[in-house]
N, CA, C and O atoms as a Tripos MOL2 file, in Angstrom:
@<TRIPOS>MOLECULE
protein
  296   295    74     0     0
PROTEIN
NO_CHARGES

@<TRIPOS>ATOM
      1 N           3.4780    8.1740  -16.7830 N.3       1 UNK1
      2 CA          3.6930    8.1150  -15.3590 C.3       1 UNK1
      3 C           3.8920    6.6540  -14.9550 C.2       1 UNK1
      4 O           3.2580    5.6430  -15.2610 O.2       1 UNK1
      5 N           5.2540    6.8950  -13.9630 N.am      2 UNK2
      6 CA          5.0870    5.2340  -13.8270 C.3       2 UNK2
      7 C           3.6840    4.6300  -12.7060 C.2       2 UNK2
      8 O           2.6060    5.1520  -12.4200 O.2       2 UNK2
      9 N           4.2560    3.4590  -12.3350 N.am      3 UNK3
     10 CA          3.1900    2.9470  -11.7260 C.3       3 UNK3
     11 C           3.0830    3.2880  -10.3450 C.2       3 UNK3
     12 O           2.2180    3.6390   -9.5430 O.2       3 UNK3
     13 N           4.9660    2.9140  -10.4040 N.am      4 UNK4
     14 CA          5.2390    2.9560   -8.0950 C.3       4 UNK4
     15 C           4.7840    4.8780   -8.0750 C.2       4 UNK4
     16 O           4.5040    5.5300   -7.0690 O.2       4 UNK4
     17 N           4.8280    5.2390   -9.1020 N.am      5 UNK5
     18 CA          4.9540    7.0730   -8.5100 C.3       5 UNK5
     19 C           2.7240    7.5500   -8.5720 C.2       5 UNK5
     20 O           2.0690    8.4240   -8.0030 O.2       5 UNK5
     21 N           2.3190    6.3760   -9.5910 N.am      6 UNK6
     22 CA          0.8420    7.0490   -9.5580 C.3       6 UNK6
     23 C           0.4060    6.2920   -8.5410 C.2       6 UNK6
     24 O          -0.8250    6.3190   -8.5290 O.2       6 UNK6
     25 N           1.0400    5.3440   -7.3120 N.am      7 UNK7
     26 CA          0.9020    4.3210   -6.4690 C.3       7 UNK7
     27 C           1.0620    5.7330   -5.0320 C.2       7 UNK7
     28 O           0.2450    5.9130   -4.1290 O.2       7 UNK7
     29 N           2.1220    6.3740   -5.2260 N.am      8 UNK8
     30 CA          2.5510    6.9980   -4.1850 C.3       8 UNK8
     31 C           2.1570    8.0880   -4.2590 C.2       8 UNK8
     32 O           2.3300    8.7440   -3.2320 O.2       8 UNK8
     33 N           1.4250    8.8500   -5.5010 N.am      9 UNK9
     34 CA          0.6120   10.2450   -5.2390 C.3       9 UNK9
     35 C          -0.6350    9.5760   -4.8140 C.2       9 UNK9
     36 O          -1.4120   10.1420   -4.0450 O.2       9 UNK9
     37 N          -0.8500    8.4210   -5.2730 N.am     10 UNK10
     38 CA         -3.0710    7.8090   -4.5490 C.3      10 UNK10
     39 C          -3.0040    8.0200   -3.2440 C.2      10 UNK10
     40 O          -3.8420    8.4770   -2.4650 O.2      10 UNK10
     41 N          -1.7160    7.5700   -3.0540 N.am     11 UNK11
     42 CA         -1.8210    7.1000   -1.4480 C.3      11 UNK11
     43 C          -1.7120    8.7270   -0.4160 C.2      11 UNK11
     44 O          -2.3460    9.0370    0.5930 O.2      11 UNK11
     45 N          -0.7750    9.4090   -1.0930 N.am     12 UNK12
     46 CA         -0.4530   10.7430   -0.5320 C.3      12 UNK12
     47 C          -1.5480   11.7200   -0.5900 C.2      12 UNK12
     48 O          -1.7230   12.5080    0.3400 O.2      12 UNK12
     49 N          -2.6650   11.7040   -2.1550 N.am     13 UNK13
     50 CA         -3.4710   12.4400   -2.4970 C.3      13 UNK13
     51 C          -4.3280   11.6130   -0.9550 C.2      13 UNK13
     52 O          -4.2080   12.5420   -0.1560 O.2      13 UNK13
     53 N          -4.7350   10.9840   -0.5190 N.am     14 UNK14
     54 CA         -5.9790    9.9530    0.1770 C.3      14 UNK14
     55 C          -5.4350   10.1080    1.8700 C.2      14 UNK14
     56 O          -6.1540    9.9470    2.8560 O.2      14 UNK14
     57 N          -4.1390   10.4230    1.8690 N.am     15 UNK15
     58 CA         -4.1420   10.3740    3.2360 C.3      15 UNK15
     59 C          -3.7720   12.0200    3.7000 C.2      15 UNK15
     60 O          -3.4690   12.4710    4.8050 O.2      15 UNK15
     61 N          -3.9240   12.6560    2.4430 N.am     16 UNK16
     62 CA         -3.8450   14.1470    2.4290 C.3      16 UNK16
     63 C          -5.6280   14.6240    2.6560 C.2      16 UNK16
     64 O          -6.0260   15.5000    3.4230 O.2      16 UNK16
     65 N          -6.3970   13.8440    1.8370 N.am     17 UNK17
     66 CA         -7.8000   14.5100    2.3500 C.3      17 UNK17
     67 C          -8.4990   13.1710    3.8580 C.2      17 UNK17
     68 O          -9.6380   13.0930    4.3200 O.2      17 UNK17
     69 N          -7.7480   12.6790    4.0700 N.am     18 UNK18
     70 CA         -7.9610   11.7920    5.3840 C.3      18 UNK18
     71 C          -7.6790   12.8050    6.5770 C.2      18 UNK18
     72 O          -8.5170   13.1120    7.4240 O.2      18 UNK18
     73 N          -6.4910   13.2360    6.5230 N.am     19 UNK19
     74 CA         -6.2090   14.6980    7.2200 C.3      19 UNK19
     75 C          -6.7590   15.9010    7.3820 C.2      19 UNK19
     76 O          -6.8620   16.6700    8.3370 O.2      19 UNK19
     77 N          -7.1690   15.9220    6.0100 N.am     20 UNK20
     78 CA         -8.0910   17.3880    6.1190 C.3      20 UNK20
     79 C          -9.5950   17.4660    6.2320 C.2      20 UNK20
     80 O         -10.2910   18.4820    6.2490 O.2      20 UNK20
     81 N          -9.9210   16.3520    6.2980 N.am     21 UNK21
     82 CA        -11.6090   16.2940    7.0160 C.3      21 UNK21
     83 C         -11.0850   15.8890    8.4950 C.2      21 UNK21
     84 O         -11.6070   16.5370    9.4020 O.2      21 UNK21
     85 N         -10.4010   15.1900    8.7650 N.am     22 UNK22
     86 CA        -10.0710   15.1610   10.3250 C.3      22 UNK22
     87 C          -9.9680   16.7530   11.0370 C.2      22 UNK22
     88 O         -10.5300   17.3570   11.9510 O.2      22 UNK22
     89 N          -9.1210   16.9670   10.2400 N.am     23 UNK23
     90 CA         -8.6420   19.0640   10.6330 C.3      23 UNK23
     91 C         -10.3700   19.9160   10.6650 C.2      23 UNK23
     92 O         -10.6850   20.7020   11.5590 O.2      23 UNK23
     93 N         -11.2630   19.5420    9.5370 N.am     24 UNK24
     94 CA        -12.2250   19.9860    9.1740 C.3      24 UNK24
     95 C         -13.0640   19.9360   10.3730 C.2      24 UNK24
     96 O         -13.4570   20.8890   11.0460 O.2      24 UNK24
     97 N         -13.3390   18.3450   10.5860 N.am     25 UNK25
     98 CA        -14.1540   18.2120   11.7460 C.3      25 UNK25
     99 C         -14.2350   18.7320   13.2480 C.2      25 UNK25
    100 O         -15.1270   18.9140   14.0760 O.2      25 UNK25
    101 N         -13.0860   18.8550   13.1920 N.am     26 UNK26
    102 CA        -12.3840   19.2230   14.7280 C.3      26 UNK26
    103 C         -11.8030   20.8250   14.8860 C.2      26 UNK26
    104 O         -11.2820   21.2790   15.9040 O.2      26 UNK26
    105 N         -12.0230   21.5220   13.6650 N.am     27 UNK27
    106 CA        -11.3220   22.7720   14.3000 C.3      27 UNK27
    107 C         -12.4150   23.8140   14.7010 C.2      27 UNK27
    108 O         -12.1070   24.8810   15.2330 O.2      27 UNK27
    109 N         -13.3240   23.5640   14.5060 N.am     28 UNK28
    110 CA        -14.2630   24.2310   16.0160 C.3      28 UNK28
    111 C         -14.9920   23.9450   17.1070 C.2      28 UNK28
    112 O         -16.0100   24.4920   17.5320 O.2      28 UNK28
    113 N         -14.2050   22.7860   17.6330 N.am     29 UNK29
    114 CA        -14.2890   21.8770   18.8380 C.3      29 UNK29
    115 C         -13.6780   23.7650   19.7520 C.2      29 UNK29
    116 O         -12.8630   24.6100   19.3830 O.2      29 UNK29
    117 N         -14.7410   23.6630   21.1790 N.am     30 UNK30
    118 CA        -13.9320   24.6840   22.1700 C.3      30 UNK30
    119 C         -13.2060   23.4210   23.0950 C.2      30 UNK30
    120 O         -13.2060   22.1980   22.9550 O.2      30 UNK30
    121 N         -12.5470   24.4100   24.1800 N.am     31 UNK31
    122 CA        -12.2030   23.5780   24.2400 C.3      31 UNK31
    123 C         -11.9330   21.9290   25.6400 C.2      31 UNK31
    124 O         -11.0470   21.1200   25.9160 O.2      31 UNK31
    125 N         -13.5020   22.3010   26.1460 N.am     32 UNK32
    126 CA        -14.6470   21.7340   26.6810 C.3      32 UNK32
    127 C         -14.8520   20.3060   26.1830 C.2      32 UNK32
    128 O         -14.8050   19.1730   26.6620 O.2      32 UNK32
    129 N         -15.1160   20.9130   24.9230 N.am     33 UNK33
    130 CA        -15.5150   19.3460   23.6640 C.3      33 UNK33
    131 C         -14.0570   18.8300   23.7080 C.2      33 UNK33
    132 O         -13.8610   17.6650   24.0550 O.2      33 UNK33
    133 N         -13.1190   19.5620   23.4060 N.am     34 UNK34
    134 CA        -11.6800   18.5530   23.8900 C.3      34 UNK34
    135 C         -11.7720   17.5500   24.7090 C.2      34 UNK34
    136 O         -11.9370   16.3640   24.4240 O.2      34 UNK34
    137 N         -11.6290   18.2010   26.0750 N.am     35 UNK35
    138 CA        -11.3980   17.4590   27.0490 C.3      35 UNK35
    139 C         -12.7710   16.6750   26.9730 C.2      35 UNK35
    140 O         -12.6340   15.8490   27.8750 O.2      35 UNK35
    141 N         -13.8490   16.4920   26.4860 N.am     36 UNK36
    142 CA        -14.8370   15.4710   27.0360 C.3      36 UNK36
    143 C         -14.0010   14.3020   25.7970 C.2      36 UNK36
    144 O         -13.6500   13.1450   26.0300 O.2      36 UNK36
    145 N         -13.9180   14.7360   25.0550 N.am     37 UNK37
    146 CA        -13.1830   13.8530   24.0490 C.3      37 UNK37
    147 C         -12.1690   12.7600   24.3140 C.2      37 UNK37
    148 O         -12.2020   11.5760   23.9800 O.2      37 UNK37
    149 N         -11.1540   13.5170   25.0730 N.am     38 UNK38
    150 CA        -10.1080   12.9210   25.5620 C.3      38 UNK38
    151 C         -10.5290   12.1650   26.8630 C.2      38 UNK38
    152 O          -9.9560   11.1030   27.1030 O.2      38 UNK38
    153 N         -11.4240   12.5970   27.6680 N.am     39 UNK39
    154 CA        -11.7770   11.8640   28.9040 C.3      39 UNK39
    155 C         -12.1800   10.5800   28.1720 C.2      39 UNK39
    156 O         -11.6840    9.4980   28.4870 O.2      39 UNK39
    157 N         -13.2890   10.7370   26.9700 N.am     40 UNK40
    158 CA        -13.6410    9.7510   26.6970 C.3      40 UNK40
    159 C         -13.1870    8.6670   26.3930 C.2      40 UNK40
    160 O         -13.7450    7.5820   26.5560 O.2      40 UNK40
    161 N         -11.8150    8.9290   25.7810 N.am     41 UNK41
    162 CA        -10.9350    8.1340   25.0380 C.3      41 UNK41
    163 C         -10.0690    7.3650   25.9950 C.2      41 UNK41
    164 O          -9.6270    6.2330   25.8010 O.2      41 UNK41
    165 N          -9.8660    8.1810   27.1360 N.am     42 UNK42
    166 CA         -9.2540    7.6200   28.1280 C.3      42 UNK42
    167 C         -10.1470    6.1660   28.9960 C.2      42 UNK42
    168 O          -9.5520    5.2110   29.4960 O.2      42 UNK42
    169 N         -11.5070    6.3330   28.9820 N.am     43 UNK43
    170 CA        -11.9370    5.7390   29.3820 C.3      43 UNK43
    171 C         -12.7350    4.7150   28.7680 C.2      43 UNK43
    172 O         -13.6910    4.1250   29.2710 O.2      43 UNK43
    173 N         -12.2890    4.5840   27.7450 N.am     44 UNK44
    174 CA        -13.0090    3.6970   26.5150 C.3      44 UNK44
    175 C         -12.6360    1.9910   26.9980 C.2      44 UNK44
    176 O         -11.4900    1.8710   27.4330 O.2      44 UNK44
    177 N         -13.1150    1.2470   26.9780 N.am     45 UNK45
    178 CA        -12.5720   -0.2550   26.5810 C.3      45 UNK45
    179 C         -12.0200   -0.8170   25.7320 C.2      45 UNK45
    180 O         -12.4920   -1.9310   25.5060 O.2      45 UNK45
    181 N         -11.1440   -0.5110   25.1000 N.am     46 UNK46
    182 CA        -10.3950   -1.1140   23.8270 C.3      46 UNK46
    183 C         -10.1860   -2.4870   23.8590 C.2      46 UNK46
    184 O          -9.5400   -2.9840   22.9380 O.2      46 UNK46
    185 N         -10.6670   -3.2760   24.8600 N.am     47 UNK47
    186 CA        -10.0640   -4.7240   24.9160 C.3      47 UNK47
    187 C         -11.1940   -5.3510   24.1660 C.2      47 UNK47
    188 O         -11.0780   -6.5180   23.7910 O.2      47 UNK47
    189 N         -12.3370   -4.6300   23.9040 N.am     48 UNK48
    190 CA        -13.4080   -4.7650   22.9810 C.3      48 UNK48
    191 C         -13.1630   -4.6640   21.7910 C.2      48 UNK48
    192 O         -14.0190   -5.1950   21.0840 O.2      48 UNK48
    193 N         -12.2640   -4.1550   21.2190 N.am     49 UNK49
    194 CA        -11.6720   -4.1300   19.6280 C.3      49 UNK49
    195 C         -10.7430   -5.5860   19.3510 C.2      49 UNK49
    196 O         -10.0610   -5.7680   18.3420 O.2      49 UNK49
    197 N         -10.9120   -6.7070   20.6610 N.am     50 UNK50
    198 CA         -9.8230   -7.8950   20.0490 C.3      50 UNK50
    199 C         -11.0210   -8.6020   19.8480 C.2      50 UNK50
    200 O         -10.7780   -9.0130   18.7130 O.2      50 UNK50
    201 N         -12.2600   -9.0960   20.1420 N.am     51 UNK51
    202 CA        -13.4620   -9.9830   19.3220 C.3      51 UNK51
    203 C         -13.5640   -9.2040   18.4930 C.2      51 UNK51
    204 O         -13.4800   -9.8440   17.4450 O.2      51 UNK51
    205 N         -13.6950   -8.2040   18.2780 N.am     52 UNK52
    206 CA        -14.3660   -7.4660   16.8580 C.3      52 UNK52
    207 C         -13.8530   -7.9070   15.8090 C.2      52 UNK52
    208 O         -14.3990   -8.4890   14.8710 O.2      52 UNK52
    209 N         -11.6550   -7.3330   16.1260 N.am     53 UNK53
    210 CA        -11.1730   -7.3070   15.0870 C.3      53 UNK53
    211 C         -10.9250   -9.1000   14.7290 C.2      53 UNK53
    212 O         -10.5780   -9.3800   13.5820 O.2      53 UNK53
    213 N         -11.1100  -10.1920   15.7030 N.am     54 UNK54
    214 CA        -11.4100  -11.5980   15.2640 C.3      54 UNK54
    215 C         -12.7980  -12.1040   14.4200 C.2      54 UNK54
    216 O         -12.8500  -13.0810   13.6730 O.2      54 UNK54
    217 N         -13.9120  -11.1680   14.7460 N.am     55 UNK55
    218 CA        -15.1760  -11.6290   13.9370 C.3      55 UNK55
    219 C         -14.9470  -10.9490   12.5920 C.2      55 UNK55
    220 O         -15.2920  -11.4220   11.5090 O.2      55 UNK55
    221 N         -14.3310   -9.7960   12.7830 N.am     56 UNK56
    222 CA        -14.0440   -9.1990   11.0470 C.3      56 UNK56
    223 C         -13.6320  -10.4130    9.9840 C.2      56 UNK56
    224 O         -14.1550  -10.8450    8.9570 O.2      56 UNK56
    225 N         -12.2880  -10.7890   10.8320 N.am     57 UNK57
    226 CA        -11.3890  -11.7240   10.0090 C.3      57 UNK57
    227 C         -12.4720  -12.7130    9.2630 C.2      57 UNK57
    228 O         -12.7850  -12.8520    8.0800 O.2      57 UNK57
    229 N         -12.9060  -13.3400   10.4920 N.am     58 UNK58
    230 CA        -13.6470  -14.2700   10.0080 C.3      58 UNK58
    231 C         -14.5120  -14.4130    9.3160 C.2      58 UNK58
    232 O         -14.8280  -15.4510    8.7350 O.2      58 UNK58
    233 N         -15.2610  -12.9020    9.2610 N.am     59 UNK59
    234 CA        -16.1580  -12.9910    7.9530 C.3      59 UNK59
    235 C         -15.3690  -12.6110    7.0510 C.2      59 UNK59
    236 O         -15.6710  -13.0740    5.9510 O.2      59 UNK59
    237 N         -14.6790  -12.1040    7.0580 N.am     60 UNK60
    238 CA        -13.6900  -12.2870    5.3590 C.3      60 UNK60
    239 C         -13.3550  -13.8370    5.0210 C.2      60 UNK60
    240 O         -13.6710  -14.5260    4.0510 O.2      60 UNK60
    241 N         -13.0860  -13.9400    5.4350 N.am     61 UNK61
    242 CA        -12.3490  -15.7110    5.3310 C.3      61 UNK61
    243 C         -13.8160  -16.2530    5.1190 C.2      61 UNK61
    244 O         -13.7840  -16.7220    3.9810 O.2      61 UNK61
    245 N         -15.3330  -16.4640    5.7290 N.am     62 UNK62
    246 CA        -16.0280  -16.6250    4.9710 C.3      62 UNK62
    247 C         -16.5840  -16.3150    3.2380 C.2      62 UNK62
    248 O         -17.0040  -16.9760    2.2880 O.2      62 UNK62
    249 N         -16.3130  -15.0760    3.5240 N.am     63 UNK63
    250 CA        -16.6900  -14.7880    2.1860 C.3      63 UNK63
    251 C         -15.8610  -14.9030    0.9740 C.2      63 UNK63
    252 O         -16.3370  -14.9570   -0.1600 O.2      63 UNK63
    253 N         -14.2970  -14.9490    1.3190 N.am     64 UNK64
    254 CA        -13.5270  -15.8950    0.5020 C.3      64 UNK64
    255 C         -14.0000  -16.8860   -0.0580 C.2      64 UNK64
    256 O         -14.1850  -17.0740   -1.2600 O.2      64 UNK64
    257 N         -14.1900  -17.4910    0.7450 N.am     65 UNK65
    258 CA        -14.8990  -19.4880    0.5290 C.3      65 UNK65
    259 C         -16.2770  -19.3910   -0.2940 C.2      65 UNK65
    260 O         -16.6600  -20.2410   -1.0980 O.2      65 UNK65
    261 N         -17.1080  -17.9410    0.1250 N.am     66 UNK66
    262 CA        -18.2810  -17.8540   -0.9000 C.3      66 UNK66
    263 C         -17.7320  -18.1710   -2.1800 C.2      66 UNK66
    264 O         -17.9180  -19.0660   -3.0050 O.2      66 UNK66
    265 N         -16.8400  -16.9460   -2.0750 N.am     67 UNK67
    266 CA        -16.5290  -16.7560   -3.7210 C.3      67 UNK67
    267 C         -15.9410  -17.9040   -4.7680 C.2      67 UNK67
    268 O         -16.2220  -18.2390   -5.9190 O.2      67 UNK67
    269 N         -14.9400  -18.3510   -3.7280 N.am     68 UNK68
    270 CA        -14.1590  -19.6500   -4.0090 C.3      68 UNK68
    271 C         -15.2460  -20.3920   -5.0030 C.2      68 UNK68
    272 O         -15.0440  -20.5240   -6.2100 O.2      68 UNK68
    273 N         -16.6110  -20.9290   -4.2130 N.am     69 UNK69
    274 CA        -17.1940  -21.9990   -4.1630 C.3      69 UNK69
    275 C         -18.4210  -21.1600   -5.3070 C.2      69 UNK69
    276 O         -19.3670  -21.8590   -5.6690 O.2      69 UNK69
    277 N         -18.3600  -19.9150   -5.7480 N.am     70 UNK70
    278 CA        -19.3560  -19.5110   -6.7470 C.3      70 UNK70
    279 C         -18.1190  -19.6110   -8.0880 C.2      70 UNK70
    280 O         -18.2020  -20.1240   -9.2040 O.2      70 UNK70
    281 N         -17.2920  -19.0740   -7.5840 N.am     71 UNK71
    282 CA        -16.4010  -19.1550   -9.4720 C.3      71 UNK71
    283 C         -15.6170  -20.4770   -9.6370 C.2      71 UNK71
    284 O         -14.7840  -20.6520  -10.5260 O.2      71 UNK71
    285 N         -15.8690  -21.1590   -8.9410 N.am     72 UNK72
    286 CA        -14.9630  -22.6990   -8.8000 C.3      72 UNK72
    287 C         -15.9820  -23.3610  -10.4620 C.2      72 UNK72
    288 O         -15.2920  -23.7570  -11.4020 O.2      72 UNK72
    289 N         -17.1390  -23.3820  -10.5630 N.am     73 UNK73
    290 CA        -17.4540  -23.9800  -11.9410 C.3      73 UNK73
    291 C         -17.5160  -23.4340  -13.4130 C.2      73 UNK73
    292 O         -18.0190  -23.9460  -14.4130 O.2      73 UNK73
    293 N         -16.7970  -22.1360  -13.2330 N.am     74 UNK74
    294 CA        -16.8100  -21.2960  -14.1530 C.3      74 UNK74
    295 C         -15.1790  -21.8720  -14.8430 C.2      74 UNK74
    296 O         -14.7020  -21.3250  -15.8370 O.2      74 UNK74
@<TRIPOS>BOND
     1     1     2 1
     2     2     3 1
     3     3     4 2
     4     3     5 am
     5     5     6 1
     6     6     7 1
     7     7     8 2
     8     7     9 am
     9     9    10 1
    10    10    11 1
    11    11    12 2
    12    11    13 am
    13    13    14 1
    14    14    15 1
    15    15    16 2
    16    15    17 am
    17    17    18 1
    18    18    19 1
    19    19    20 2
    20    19    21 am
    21    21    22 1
    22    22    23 1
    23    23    24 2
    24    23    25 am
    25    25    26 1
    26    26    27 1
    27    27    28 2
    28    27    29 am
    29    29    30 1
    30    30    31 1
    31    31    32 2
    32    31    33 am
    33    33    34 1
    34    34    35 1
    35    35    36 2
    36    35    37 am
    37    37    38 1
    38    38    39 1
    39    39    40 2
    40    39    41 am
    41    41    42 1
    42    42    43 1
    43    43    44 2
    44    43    45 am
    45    45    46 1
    46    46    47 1
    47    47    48 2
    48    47    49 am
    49    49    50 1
    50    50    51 1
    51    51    52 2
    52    51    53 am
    53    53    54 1
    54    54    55 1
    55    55    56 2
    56    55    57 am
    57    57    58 1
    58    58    59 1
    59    59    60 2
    60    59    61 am
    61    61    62 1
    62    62    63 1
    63    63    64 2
    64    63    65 am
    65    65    66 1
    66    66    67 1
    67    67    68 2
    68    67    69 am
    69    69    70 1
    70    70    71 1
    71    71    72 2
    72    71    73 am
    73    73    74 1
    74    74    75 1
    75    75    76 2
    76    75    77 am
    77    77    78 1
    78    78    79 1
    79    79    80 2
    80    79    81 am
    81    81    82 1
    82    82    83 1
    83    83    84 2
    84    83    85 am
    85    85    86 1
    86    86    87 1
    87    87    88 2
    88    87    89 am
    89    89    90 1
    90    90    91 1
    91    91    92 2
    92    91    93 am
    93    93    94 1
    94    94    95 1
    95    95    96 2
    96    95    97 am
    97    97    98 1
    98    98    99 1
    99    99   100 2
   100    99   101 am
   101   101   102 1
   102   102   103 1
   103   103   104 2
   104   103   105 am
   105   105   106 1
   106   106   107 1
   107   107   108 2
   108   107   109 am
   109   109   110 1
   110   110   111 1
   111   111   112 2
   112   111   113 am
   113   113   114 1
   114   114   115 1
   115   115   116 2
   116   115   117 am
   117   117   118 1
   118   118   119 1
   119   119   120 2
   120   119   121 am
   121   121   122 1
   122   122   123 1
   123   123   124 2
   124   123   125 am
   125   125   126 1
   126   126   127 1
   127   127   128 2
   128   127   129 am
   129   129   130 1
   130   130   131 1
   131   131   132 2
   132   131   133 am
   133   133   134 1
   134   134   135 1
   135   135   136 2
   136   135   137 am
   137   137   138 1
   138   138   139 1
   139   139   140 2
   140   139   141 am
   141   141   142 1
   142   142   143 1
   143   143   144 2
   144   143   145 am
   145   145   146 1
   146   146   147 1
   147   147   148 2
   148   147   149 am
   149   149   150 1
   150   150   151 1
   151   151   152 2
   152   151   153 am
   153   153   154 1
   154   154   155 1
   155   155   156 2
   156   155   157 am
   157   157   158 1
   158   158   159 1
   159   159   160 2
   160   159   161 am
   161   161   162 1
   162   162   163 1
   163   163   164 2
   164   163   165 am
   165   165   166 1
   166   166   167 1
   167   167   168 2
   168   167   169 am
   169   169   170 1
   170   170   171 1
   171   171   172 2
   172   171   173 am
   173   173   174 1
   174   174   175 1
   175   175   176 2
   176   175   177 am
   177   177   178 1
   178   178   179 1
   179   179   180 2
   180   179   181 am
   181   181   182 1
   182   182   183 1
   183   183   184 2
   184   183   185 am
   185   185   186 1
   186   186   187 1
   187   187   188 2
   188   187   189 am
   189   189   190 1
   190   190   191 1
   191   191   192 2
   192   191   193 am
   193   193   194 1
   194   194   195 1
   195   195   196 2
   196   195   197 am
   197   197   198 1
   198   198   199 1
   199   199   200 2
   200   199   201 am
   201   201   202 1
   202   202   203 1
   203   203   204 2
   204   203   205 am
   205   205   206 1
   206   206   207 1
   207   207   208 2
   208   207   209 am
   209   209   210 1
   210   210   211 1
   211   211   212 2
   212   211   213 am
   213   213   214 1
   214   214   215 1
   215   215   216 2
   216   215   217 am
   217   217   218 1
   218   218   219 1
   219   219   220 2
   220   219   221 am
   221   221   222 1
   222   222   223 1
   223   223   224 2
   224   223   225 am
   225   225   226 1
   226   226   227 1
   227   227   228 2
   228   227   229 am
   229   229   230 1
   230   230   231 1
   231   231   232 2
   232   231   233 am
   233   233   234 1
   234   234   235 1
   235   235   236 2
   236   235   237 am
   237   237   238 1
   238   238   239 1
   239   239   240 2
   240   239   241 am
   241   241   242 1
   242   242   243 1
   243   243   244 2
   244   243   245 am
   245   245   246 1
   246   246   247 1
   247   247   248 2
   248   247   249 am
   249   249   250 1
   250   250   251 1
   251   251   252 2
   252   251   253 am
   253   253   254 1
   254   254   255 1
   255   255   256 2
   256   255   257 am
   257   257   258 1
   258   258   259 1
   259   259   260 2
   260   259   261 am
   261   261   262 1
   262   262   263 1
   263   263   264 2
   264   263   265 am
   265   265   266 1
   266   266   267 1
   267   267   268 2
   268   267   269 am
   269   269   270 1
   270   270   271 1
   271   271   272 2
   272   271   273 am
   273   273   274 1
   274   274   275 1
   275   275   276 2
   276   275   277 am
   277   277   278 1
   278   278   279 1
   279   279   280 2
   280   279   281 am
   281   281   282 1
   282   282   283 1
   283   283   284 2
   284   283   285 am
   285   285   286 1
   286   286   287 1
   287   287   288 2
   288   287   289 am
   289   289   290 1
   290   290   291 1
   291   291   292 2
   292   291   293 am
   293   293   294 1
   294   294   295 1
   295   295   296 2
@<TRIPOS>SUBSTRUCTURE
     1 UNK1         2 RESIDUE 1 A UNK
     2 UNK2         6 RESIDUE 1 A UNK
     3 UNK3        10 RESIDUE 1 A UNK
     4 UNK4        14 RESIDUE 1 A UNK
     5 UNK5        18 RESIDUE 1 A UNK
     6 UNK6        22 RESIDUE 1 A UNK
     7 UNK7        26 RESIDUE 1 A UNK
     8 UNK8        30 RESIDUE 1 A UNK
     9 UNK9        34 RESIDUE 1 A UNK
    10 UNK10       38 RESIDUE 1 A UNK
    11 UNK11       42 RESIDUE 1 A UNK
    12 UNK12       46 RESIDUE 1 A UNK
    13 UNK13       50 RESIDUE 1 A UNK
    14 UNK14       54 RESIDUE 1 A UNK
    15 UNK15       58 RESIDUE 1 A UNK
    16 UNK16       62 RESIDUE 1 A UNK
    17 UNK17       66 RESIDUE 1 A UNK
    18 UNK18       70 RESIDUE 1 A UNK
    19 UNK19       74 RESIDUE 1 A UNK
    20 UNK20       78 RESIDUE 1 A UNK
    21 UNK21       82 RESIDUE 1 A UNK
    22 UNK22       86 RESIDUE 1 A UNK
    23 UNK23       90 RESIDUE 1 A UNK
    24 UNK24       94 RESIDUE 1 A UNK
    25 UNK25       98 RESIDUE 1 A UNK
    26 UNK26      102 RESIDUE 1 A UNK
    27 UNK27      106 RESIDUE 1 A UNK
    28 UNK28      110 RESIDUE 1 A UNK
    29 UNK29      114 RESIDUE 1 A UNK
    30 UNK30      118 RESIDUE 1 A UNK
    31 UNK31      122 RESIDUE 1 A UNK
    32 UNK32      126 RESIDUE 1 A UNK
    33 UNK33      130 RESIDUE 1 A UNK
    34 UNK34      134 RESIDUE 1 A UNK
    35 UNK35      138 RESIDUE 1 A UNK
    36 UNK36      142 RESIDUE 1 A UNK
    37 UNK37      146 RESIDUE 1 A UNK
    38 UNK38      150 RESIDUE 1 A UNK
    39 UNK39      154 RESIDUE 1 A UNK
    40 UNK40      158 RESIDUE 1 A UNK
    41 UNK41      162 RESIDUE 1 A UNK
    42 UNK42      166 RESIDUE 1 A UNK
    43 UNK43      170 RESIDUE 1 A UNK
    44 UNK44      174 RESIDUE 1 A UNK
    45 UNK45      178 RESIDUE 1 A UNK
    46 UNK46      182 RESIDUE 1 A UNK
    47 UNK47      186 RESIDUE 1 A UNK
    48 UNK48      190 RESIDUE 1 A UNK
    49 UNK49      194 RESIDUE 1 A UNK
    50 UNK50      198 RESIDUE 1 A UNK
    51 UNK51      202 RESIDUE 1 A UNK
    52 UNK52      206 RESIDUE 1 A UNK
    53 UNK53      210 RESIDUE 1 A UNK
    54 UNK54      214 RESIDUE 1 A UNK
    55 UNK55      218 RESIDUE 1 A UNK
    56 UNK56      222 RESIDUE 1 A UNK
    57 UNK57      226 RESIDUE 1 A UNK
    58 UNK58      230 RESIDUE 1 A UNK
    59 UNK59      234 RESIDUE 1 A UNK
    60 UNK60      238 RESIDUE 1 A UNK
    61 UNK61      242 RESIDUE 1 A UNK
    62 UNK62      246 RESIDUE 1 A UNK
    63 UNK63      250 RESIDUE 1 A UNK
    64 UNK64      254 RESIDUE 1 A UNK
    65 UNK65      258 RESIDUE 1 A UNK
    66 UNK66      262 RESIDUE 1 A UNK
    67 UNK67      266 RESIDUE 1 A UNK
    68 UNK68      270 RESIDUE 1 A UNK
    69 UNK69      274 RESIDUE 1 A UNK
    70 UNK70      278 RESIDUE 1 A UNK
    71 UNK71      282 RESIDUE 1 A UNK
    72 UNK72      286 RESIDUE 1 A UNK
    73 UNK73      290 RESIDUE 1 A UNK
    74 UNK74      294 RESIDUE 1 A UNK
């Protein structure tokens, strides 16, 4: 098997059971739990996901530099 094709069943096999626990979770929502769902979503703050997704970065980029600075005398 080549590589790009056992590259493109991982990814297909992974976003095939990403789907089906999503389907799993949600298909005996009535449909009450919907709409509180969707209200919720509507009313969420997402402008709260731009520090987050900046402190993520940054601890990666720290922990880069860990590593850097542990295998640098090896």
């Amino acid at each position: 098997m080549s590589k790009r094709l056992r590259t493109i069943l991982q990814y297909s096999f992974f976003l095939g059971l990403g789907i089906f626990l999503v389907w799993w979770s949600i298909k005996d929502l009535t449909a009450g739990d919907r709409s509180q769902i969707h209200a919720a979503l509507k009313t969420a703050r997402y402008w709260l996901l731009i520090p987050v997704f900046f402190i993520l970065l940054l601890s990666h980029y720290i922990r880069a530099l860990r590593w850097r600075l542990l295998i640098a005398p090896l």
